[in-house]
DOPA-330324 format. One record per residue: x negated, y negated, z negated of N, C-alpha, C in turn; chain; residue in three letters. Coordinates in pm, 1 decimal. Each point is the difference from the previous one (the first is absolute). Example, Ala and Ser with C-alpha at 12.3 -4.5 7.8 and 13.67 -1.06 7.14 Angstrom:
! DOPA-330324
       n_px       n_py       n_pz      ca_px      ca_py      ca_pz       c_px       c_py       c_pz   fido   zafi
    -1319.0      569.0     -780.0       89.0     -119.0        0.0      -90.0     -120.0        0.0      A    ALA
       35.0     -105.0       72.0      -82.0     -119.0       -6.0       77.0     -109.0      -73.0      A    SER
! end
This chain:
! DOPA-330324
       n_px       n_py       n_pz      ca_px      ca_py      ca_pz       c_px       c_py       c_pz   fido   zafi
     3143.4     7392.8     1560.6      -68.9      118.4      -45.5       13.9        8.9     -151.5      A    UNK
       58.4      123.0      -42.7       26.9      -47.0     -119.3      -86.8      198.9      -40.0      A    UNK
      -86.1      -17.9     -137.3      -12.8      152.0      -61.2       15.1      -19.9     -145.0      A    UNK
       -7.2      134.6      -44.1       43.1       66.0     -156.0     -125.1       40.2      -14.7      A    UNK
      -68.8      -89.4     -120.3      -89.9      -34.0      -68.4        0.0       78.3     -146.3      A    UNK
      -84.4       77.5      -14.2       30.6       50.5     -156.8     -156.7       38.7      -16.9      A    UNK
     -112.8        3.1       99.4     -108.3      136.9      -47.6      -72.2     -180.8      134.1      A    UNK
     -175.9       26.6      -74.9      -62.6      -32.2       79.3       -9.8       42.5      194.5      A    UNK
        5.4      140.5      -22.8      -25.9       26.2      117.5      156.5      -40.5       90.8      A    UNK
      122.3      -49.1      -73.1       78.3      -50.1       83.5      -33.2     -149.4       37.1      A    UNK
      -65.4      -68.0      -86.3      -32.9     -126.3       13.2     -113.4       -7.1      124.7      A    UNK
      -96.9       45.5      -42.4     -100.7       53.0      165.4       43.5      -24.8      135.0      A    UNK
      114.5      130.5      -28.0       81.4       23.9      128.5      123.9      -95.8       57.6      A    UNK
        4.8      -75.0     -111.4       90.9     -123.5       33.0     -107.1     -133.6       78.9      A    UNK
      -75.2       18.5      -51.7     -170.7     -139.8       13.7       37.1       54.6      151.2      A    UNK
      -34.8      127.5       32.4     -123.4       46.2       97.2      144.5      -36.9      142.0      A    UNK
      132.8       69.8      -37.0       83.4      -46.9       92.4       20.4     -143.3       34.6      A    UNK
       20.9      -58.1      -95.6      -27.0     -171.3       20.6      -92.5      -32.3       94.8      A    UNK
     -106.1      -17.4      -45.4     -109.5       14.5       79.4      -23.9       32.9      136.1      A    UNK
       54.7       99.6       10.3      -21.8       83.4      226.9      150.7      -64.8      -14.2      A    UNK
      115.2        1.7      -80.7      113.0     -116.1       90.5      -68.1     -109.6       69.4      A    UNK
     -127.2     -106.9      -82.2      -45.1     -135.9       38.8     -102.6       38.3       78.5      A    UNK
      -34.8      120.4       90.0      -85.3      -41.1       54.7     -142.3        1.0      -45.0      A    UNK
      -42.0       30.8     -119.6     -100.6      -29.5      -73.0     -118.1      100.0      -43.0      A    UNK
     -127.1       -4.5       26.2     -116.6       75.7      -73.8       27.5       -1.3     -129.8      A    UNK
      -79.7       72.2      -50.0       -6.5        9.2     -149.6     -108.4      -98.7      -33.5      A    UNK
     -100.0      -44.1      106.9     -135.1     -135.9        0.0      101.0     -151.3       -0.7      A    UNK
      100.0       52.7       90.7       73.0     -116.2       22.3       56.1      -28.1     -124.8      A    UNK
       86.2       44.8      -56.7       85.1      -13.4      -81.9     -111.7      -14.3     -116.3      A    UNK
     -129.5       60.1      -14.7     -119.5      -64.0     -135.3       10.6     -114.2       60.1      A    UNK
      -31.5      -46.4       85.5      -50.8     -157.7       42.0      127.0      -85.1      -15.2      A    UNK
      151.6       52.7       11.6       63.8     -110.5      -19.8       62.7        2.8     -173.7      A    UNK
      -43.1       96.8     -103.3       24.9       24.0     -110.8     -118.7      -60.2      -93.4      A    UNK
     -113.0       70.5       12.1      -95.4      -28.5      -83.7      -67.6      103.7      -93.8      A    UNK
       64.3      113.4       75.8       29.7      147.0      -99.9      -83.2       65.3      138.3      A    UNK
      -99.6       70.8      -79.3     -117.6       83.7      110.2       69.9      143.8       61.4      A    UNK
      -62.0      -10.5      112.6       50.3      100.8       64.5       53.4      182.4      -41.9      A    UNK
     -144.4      -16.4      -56.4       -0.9      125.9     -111.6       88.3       38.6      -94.1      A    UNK
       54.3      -98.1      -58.8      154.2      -59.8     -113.9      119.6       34.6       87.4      A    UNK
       -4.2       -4.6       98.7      147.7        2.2       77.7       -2.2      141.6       36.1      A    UNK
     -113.4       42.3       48.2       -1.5      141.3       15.7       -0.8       93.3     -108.8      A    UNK
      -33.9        5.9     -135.2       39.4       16.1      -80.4      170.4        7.5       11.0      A    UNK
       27.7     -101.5      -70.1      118.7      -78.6      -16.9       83.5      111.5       90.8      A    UNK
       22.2        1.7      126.8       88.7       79.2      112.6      -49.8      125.6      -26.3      A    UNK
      -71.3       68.8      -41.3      -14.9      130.6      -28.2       33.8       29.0     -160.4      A    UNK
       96.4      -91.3      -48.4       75.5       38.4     -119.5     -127.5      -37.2     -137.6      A    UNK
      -74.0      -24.5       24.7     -126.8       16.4     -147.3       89.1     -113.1      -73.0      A    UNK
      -11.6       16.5     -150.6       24.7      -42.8     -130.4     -102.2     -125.9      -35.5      A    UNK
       43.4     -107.9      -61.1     -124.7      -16.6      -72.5      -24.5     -135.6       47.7      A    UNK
       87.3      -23.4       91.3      -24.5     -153.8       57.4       66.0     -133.2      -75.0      A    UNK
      -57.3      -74.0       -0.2       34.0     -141.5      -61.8      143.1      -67.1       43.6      A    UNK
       60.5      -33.2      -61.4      115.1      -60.9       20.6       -7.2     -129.7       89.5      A    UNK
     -109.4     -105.2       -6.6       28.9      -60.1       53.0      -77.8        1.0      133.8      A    UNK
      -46.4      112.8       23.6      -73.3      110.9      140.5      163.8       17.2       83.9      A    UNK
       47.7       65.8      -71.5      138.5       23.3       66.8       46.5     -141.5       41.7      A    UNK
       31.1      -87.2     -109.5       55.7      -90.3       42.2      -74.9      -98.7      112.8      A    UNK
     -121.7       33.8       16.1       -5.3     -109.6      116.0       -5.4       90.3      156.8      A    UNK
        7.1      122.6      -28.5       43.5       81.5      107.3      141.2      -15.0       32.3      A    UNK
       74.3        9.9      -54.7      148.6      -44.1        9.0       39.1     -152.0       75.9      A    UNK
      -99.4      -78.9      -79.3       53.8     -117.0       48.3      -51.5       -8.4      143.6      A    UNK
     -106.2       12.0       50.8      -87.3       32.4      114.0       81.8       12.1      135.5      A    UNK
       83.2      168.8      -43.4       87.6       59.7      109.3      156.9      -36.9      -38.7      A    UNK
        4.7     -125.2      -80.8      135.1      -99.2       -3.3       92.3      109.1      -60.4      A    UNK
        7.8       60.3      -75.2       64.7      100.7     -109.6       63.3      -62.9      -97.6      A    UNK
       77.5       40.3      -81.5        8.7      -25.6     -111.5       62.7      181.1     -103.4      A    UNK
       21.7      -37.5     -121.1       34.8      108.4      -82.0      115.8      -19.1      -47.8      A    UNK
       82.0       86.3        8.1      131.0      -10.2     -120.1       16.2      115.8     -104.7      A    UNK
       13.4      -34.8      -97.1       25.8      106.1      -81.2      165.6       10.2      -48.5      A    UNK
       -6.2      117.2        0.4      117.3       79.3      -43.8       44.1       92.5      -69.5      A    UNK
       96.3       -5.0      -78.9       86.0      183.7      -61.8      -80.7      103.8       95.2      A    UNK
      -44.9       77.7      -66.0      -34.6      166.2       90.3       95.9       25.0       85.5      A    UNK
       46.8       48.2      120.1       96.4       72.1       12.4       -7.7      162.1       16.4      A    UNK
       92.5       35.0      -24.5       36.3      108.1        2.9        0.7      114.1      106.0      A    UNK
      -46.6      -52.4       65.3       37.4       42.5      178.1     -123.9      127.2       11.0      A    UNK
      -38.5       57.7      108.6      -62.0      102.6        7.0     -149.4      -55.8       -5.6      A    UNK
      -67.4       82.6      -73.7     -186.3      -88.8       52.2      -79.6      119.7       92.4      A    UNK
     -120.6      -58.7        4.8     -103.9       81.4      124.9      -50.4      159.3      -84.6      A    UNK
       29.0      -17.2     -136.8      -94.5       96.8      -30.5       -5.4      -36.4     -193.7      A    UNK
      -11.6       99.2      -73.1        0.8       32.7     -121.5      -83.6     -154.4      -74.8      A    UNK
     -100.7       13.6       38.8     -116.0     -177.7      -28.6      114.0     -133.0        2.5      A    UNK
       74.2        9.8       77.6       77.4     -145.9       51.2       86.7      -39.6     -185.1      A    UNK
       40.2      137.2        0.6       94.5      -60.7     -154.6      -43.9      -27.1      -70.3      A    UNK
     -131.2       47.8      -34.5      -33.1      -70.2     -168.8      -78.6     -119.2       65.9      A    UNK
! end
């Protein structure tokens, strides 16, 4: 499973697919993270404002990791994605 990450609310929507891939509540996935339920729901509905290492133990949780890269060039979802 791989997504194009540029805007919170792609990050959300990357969490939230992870997530129903494993099978998983959003209680579940607080209980095996450490990050409250409320935070994830947030979080998958795109909100701003979250802690880095909030993300990061959500990531590690649903066995993720991040790569960063050159922008590419390729087509995006919508005017928000480029900057």
């Amino acid at each position: 499973m791989k997504h194009l990450v540029r805007t919170s609310k792609n990050l959300g929507h990357a969490i939230r697919e992870a997530r129903k891939a494993k099978n998983l509540t959003q209680k579940e996935l607080a209980s095996m993270s450490g990050v409250w339920q409320e935070t994830i729901s947030k979080i998958e509905n795109g909100s701003g404002g979250t802690k880095l290492e909030t993300l990061f133990d959500l990531i590690a949780a649903l066995d993720l990791e991040i790569m960063v890269t050159e922008r590419s060039k390729g087509a995006s979802d919508g005017l928000e994605d480029i900057f």
